[in-house]
C-alpha positions in Angstrom: 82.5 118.4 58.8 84.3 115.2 57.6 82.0 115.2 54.4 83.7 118.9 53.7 87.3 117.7 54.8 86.9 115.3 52.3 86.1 117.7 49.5 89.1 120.0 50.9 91.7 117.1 51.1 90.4 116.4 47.1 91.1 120.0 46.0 94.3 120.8 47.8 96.5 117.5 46.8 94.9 117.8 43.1 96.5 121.4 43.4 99.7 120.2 45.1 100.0 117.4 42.5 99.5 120.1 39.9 103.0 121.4 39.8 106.7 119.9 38.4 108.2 117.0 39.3 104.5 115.6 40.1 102.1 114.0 37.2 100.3 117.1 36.6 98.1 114.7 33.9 97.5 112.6 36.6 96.4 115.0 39.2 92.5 114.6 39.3 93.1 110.6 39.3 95.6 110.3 41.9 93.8 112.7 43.9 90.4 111.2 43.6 91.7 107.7 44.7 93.5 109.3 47.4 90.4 110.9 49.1 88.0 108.2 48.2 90.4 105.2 49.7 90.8 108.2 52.9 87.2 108.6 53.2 86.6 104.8 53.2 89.2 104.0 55.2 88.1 102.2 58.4 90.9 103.3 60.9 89.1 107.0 60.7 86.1 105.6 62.4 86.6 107.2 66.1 87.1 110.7 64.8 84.3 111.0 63.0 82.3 108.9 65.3 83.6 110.6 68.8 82.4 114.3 68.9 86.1 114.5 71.0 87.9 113.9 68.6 86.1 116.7 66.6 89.5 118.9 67.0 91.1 116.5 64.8 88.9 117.5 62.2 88.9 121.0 62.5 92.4 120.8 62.9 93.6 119.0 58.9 90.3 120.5 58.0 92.2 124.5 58.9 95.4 123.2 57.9 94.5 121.9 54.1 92.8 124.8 53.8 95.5 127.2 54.6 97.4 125.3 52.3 95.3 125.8 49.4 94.9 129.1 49.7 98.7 129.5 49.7 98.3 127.7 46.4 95.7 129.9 45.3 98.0 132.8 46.4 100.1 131.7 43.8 98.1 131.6 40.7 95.9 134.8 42.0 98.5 136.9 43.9 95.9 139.0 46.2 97.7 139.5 49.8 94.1 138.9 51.4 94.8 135.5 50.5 98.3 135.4 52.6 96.1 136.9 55.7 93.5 134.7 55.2 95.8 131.7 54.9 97.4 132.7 58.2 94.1 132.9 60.0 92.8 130.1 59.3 95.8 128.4 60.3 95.7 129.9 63.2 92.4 128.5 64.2 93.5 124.9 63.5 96.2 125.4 65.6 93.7 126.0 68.3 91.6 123.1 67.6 94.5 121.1 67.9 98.3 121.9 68.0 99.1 118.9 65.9 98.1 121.4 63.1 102.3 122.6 63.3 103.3 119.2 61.6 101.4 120.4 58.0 104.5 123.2 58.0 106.5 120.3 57.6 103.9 118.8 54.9 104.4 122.9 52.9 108.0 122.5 53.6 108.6 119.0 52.2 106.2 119.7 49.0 108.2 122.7 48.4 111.3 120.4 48.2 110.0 119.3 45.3 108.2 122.1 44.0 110.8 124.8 44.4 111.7 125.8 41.1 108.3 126.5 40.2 108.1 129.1 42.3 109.6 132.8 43.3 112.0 133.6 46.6 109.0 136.0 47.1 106.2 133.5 47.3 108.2 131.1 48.8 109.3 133.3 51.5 105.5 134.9 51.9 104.0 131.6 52.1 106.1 130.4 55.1 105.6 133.7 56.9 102.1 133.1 56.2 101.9 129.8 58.4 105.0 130.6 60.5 103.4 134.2 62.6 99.8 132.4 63.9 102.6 128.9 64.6 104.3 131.6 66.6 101.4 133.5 68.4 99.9 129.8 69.0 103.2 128.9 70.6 103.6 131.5 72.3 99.8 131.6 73.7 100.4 127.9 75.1 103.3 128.4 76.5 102.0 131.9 78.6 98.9 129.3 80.0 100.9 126.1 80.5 104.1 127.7 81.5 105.5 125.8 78.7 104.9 125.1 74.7 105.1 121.0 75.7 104.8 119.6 79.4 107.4 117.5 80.5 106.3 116.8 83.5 105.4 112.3 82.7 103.1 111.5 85.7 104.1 108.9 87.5 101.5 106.5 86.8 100.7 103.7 84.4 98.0 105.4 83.0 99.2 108.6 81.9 102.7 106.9 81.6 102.8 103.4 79.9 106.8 103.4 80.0 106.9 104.6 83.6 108.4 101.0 84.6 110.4 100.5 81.6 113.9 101.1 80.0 115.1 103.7 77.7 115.9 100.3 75.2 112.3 98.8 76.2 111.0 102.4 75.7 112.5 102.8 72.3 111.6 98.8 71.3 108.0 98.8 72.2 107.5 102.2 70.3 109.0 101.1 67.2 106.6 97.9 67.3 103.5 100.2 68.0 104.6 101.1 64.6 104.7 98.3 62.7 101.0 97.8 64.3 99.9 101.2 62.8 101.5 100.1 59.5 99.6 96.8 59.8 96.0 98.7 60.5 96.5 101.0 57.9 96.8 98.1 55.4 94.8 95.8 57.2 92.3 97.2 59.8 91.1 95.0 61.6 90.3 94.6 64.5 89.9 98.2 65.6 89.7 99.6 69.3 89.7 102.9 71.2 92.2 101.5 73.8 95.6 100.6 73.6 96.3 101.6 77.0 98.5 99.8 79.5 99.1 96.4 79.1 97.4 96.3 75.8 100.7 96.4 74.0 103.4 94.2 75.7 107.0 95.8 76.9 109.0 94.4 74.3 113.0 94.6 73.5 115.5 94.0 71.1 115.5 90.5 71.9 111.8 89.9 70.3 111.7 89.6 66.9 108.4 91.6 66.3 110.8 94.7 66.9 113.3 93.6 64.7 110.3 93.2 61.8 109.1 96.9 62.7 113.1 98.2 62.2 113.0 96.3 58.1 109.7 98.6 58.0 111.1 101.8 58.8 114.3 100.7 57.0 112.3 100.1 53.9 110.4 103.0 53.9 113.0 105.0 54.2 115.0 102.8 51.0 111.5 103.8 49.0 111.6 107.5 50.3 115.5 107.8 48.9 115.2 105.5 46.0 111.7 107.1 44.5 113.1 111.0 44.8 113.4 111.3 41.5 111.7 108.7 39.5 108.7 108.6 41.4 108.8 112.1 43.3 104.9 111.7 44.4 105.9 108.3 46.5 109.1 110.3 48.4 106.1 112.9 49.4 103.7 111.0 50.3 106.1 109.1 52.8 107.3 112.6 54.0 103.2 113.8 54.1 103.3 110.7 56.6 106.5 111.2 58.8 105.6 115.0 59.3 102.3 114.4 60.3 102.9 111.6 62.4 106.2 113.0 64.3 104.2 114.0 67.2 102.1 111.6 68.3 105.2 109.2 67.4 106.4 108.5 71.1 109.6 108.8 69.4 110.1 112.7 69.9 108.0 112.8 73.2 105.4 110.7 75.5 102.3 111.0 74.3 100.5 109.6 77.6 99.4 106.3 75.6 101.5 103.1 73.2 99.2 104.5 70.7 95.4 105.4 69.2 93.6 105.2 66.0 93.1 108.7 65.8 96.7 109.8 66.0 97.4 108.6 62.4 93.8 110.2 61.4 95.9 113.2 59.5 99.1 110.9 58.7 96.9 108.4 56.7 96.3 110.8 53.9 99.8 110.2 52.9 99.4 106.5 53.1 96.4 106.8 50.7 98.0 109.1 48.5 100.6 106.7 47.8 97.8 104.0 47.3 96.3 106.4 45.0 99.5 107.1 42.9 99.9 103.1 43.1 96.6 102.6 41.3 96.5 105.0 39.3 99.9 103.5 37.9 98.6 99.8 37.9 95.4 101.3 35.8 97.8 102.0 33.2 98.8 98.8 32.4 95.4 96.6 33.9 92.8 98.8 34.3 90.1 95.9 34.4 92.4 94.4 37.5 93.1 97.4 39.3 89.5 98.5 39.4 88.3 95.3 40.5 90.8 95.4 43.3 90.4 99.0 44.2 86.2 98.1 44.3 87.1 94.8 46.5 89.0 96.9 48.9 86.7 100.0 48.9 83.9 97.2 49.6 85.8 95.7 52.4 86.7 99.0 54.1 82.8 99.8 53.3 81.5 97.2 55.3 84.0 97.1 58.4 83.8 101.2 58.4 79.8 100.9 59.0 80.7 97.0 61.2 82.9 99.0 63.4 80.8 102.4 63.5 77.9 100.3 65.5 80.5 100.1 68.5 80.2 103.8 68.8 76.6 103.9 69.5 76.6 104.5 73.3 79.6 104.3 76.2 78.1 100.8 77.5 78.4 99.3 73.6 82.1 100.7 72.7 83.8 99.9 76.4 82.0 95.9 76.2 83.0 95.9 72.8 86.4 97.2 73.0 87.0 95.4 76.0 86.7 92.2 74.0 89.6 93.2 71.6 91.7 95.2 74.1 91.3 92.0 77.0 94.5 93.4 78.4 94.1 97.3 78.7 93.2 97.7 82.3 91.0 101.5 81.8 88.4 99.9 79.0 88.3 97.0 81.2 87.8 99.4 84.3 85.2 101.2 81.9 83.1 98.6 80.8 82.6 97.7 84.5 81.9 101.1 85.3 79.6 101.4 82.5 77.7 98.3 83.6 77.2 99.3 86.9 76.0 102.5 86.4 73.0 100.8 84.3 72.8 98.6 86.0 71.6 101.3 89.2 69.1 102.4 86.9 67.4 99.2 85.9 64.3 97.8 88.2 64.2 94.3 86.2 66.2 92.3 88.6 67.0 89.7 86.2 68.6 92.5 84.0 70.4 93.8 86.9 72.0 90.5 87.8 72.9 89.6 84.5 74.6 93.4 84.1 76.3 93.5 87.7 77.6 89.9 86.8 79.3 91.6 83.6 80.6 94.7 85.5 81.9 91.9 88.2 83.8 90.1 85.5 85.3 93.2 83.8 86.5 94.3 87.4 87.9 91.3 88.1 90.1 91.3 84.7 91.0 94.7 85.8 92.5 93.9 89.0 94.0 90.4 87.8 96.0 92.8 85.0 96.4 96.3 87.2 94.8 96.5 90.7 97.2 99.8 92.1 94.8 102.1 91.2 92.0 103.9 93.0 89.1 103.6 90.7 89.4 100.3 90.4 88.8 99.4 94.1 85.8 102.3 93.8 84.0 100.2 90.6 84.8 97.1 92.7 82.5 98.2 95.3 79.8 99.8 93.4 79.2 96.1 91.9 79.3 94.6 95.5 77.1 97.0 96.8 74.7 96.8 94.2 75.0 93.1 94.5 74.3 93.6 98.1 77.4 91.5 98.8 78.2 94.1 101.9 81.2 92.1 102.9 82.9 92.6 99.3 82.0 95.6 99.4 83.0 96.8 102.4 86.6 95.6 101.8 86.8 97.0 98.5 86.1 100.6 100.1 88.9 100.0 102.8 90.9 98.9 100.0 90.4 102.5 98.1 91.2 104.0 101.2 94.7 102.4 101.6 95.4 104.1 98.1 93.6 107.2 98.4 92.3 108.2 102.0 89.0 110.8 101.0 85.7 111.7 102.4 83.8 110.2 99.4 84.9 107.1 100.8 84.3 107.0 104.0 80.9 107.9 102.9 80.2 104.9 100.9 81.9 102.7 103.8 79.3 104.5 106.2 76.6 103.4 102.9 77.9 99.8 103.7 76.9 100.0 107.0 73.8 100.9 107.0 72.5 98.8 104.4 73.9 95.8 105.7 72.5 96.6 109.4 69.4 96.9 107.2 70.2 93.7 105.2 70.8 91.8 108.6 74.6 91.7 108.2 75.3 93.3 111.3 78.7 91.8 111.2 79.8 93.6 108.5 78.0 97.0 110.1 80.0 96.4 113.1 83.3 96.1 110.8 82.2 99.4 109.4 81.6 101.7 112.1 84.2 100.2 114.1 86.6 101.3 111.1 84.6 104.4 111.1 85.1 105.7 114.5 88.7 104.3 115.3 89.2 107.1 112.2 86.8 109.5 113.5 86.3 109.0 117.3 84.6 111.8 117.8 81.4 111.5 115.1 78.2 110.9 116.5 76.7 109.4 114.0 79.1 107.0 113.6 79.4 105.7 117.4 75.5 105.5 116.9 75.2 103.1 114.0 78.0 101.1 116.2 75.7 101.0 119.1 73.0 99.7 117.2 75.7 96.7 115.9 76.5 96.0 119.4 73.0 96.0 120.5 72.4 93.5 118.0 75.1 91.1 118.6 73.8 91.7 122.6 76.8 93.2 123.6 74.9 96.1 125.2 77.8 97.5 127.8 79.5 98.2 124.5 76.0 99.3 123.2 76.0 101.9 126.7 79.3 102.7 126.1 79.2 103.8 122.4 75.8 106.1 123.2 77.5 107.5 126.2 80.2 108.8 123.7 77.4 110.4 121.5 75.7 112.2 124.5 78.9 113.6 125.5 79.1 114.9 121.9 75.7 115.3 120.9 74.3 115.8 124.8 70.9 116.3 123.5 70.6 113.5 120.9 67.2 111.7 120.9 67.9 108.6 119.4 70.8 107.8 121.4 68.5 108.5 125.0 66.0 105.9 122.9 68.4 103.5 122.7 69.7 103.4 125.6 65.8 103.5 127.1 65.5 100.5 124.8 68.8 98.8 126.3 67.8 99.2 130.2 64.0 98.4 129.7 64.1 95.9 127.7 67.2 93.5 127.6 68.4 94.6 130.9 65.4 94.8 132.7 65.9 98.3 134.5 62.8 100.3 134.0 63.5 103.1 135.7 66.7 103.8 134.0 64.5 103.1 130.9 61.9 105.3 131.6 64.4 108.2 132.7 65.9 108.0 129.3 63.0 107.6 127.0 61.9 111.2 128.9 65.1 112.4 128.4 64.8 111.6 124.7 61.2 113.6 124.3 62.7 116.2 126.0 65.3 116.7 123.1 62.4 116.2 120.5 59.1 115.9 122.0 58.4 114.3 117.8 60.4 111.0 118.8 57.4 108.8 117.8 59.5 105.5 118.7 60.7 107.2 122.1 56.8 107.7 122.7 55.8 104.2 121.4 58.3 103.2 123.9 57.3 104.8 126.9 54.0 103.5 126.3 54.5 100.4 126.1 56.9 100.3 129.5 53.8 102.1 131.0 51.4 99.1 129.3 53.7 96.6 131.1 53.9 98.3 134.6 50.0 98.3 134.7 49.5 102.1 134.2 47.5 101.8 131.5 46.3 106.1 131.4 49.5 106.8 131.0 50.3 104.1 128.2 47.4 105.3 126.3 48.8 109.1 126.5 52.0 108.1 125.2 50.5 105.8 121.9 48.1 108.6 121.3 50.7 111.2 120.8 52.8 108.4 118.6 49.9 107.3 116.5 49.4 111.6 115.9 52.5 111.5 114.3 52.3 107.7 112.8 48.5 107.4 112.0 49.0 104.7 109.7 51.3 102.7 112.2 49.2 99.1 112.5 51.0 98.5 115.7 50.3 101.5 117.6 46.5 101.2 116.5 46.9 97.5 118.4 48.5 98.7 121.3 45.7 102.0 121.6 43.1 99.4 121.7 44.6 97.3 124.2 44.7 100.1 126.1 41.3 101.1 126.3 40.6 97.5 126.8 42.7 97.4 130.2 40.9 100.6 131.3 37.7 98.5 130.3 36.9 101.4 127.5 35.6 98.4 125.4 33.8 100.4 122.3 37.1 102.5 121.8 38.9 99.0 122.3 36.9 97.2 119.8 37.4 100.1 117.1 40.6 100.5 117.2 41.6 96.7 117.4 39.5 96.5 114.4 41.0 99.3 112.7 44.6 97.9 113.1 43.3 94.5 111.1 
């Protein structure tokens, strides 16, 4: 696609330059130089390298070729051409609605071209791109309620003046211009983010504003002064402004300070007056202009295929870009993300280290530049929990829920818990399912993970307490009447309140291999060894590969002086 934009840009300014006050001599040249300094041109990089930003192509891609075939309309009058024109324009209004700005571009080139042309074909042409700009308009506006949305969310993100002045508004936009102008000559270094606080708040006080108001000032000097002596210069300026107006920030936020791709279709009047440039300089040194224009071709070469490597996967463009925008919290945000999330999927634990030790240094820069948002606490504990750092992790999560209170959350809080109960961090288990059922009092599962924590820290009245609370909920949960079998028999020394409870627990599911395991092994220790060996046989049915149970079978048979059925299974459990 950006191979036949290429060929389409080529054919539609040679046929724009063809016509009075242009160099109609020159046409082929200037065009050619134009589109070859455009396709070479390094700051194009993320559209043709992002499959997103696809809709910019389609879009100049629709809209250049509407154009031509306005112009061929002219030289061929056929009124297929006109409906044709209009269709196509159509559709690159769909892919993108930047596509309106190219009326501007036909409205500007007609400025100059007027007298070569009829009312007729002027006024045909314009209705032409005019009826599918007003069917597109009026399309959005039916789904969105509204051709543009002024609704600016109230967050950094989506809003990078949200905490500025009008002035600082107005300042820091006129110095993301200056940094366009800049890459377009120079472009280097390149980057996909210049999201919040990438480019600094600035105001009339900083002098890098001031340097972006000559610019604008001096362009517009060269747009008045080269009118008429060097018409192709005033269009190629207006070719800019028009295509540029509305990713500008100057007529409305655009969400962002500002991207590479915006100035994607704007460039080609940059290039154009490049082209017209060298074309002229080839006149008088032709040896030294095509030295130069090969030098710069070269360089833009080698950093267009440089920078193109960035785009070979998510985890390559957010650690490159990351490097270049250091103070963009969402690439920073991103790379950490990215990191984590291959992190998860690699087994080489030295890998994994060395990955969750980038993610953790990316997050960190994150929250040291931006830490209000969501996603950033939610990365932030993905690393820790990967890390099995439990404790960071855990406060992370409650961190996430101060700023957004979900269900997604409290799951991987509950996540914490059990993995560091698992981990041996029963401290930080106990801080979770204490948080956990102060916000749900009335989850079972919660209070039973909290029982197990106070079990382990021997606090077992709290233990009773907590498994009382799921019984009332749950009034026929298993694992709780294990538990609290576990509790009485063995740390507080009440059998019978044990063994009531470990029956109570087979009578809720007769398959509760610990709660059989259990009752054995109270019966082993109160000398009834029959009806130990009951209980561990109908465990090790269910657990036949449990080493344990095959030990405590054999000691059984060996207290009812079964010694062969001993002797076999105590050799089996080895």
């Amino acid at each position: 696609s950006y191979a036949l934009l290429m060929v389409i840009l080529f054919l539609t300014l040679k046929a724009l330059l063809s016509f009075p006050p242009f160099n109609k001599e020159n046409a082929k040249l200037i065009a050619f130089l134009a589109t070859v300094l455009y396709l070479f041109h390094p700051i194009h990089t993320e559209v043709v390298c992002n499959i997103k930003s696809l809709d910019e192509i389609f879009s100049m891609l629709g809209s250049l070729s509407a154009i031509l075939l306005l112009l061929s309309y002219h030289n061929k009058p056929k009124i297929y051409k006109l409906f044709l024109s209009g269709f196509i324009f159509f559709i690159a209004l769909l892919s993108k609605e930047n596509a309106l700005t190219w009326i501007g571009v036909w409205l500007f080139w007609l400025l100059f071209t007027h007298k070569s042309f009829s009312k007729k074909y002027i006024i045909n042409s314009f209705i032409a791109l005019l009826i599918p700009a007003a069917l597109f308009i009026f399309i959005r506006s039916q789904v969105l309620g509204a051709f543009l949305n002024t609704d600016i969310p109230k967050e950094l993100l989506n809003n990078p003046f949200i905490n500025s002045t009008k002035t600082e508004e107005i300042a820091t936009v006129l110095f993301t211009w200056l940094i366009y102008f800049k890459l377009l000559i120079f472009p280097h270094p390149l980057t996909h983010d210049y999201y919040p606080k990438q480019i600094p708040i600035l105001n009339f006080g900083d002098f890098r504003v001031w340097l972006a108001i000559i610019m604008v000032l001096a362009i517009i000097y060269i747009l008045i002064k080269s009118w008429k002596r060097k018409p192709i210069i005033s269009f190629a300026i207006l070719m800019f402004i028009a295509n540029f107006s509305m990713v500008s920030n100057l007529l409305f936020n655009v969400g962002t300070f500002m991207n590479e791709r915006f100035i994607f279709s704007a460039s080609a009047g940059f290039t154009l007056a490049v082209g017209w440039l060298f074309t002229k300089w080839g006149e008088r040194s032709p040896k030294w202009a095509m030295y130069v224009l090969i030098t710069i071709l070269a360089l833009y070469g080698v950093k267009t295929v440089s920078r193109s490597f960035a785009w070979k996967d998510n985890l390559t463009l957010f650690t490159t870009d990351a490097k270049i925008s250091r103070n963009s919290s969402r690439v920073n945000a991103a790379a950490a993300e990215t990191l984590v999330t291959v992190a998860e999927k690699n087994n080489d634990p030295i890998q994994k280290q060395k990955l969750l030790e980038d993610a953790l240094f990316y997050i960190n820069r994150t929250k040291y530049i931006d830490s209000t948002y969501y996603a950033i606490c939610d990365i932030s504990g993905r690393i820790y929990f990967a890390m099995k750092n439990y404790e960071m992790a855990l406060e992370s999560y409650m961190d996430c829920i101060n700023k957004n209170e979900n269900q997604i959350t409290y799951n991987n809080i509950y996540a914490v818990g059990v993995n560091a109960f698992n981990d041996t961090a029963v401290h930080v288990s106990y801080k979770a399912f204490k948080f956990l059922t102060e916000k749900f009092p009335d989850n079972a599962d919660y209070l039973y993970h909290l029982s197990l924590s106070y079990r382990y820290m021997e606090r077992f009245d709290s233990a009773i307490i907590a498994l009382e609370k799921v019984i009332n909920i749950d009034s026929c949960n298993s694992e709780a009447f294990n538990q609290l079998g576990e509790i009485y028999s063995r740390f507080l020394g009440d059998f019978n309140s044990g063994e009531n409870y470990f029956k109570q627990a087979l009578k809720c599911d007769s398959t509760n291999s610990t709660a059989l395991e259990n009752l054995g092994v109270l019966y082993g220790i109160a000398r009834r060894p029959a009806d130990a060996l009951y209980y561990f046989k109908k465990a090790y049915n269910l657990k036949p590969d449990d080493k344990n149970l095959m030990k405590n079978i054999g000691f059984a048979f060996q207290n009812l002086g079964i010694l062969d059925s001993a002797k076999y299974y105590l050799e089996k459990a080895k």
